[in-house]
C-alpha positions as CSV (number, residue, x, y, z in Angstrom):
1,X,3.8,-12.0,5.5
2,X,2.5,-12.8,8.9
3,X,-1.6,-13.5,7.5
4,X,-3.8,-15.7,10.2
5,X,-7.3,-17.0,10.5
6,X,-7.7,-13.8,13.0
7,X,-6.8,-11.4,9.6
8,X,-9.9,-10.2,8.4
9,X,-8.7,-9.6,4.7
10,X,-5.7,-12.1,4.0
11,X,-5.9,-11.0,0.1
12,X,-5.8,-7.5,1.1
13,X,-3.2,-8.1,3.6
14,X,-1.1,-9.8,0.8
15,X,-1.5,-7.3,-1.9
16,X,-0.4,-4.4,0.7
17,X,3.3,-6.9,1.4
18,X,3.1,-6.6,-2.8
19,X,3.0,-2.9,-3.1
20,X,5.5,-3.0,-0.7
21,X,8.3,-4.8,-2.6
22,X,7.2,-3.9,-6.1
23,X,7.1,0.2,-4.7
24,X,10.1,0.6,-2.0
25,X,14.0,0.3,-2.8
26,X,16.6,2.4,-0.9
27,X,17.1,4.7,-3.2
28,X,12.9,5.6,-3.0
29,X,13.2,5.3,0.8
30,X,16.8,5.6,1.9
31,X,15.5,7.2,5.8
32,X,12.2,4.2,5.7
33,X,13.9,3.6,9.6
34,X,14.0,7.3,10.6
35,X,11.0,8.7,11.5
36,X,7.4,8.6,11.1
37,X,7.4,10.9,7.7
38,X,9.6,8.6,6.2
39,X,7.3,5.4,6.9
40,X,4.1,7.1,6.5
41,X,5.2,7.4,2.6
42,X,5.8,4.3,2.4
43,X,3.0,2.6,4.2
44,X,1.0,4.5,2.1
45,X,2.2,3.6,-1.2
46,X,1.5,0.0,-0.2
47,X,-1.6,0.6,0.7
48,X,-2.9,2.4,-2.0
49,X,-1.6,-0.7,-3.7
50,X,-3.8,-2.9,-2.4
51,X,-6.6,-0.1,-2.0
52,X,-6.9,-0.2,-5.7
53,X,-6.6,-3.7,-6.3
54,X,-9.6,-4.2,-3.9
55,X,-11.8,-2.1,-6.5
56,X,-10.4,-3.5,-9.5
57,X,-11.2,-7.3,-8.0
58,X,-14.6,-5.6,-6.5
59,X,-13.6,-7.2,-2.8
60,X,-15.4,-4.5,-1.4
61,X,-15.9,-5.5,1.5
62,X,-12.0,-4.8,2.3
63,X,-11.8,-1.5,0.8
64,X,-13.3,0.1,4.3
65,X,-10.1,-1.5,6.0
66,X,-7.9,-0.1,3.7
67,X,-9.5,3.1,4.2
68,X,-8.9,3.0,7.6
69,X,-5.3,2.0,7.2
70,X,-4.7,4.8,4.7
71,X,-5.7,7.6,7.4
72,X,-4.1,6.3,10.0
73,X,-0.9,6.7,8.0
74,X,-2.0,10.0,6.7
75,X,-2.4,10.8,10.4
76,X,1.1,9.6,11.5
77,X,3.1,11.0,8.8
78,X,2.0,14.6,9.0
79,X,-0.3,14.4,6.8
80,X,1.8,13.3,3.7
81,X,0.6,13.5,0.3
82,X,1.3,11.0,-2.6
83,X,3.5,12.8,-5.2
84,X,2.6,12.6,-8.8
85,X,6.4,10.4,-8.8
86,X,4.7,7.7,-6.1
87,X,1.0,7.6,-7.9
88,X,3.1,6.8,-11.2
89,X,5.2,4.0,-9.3
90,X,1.7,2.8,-7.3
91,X,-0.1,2.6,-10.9
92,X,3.4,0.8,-12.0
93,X,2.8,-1.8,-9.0
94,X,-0.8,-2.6,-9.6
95,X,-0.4,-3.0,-13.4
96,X,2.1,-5.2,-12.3
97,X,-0.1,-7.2,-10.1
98,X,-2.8,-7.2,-13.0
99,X,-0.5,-8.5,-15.4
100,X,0.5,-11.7,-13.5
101,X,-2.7,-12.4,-12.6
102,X,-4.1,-12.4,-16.2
């Protein structure tokens, strides 16, 4: 996790790395390498990760970010739309989260 005093939202930046390893396996993202599609999915499942950690721990401040990130990716990957499959495994990862930090 590459996080310096230039990163605006270090917790944000770490929940996001989080979502990533408690969200993406092979077998959920074989083609991750291949294409923009591919990675968009991905990136976004991260994100939304950390998007809603943000609101449950009220660090509002980074949720405009996040925002920002989450378009961006919505942009890149044609428009990609969570599945009902990748909300269920995003709910998974910040109930996850939750749990530890409890």
């Amino acid at each position: 996790i590459s996080v310096t005093r230039a990163t605006p939202y270090p917790t944000r930046v770490l929940w996001h790395e989080l979502g990533h390893v408690l969200t993406h396996t092979k077998a959920r993202h074989p083609k991750y390498h291949e294409g923009a599609t591919y990675q968009a999915m991905a990136e976004l499942e991260a994100e939304a990760v950390a998007y809603l950690l943000c609101q449950v721990y009220g660090y509002n401040e980074a949720k405009a970010d996040s925002r920002g990130y989450i378009m961006h990716w919505f942009r890149e990957g044609g428009r990609v739309k969570l599945t009902p499959d990748a909300l269920n495994v995003v709910f998974a990862a910040v109930d996850k989260i939750i749990e530890v930090n409890e």
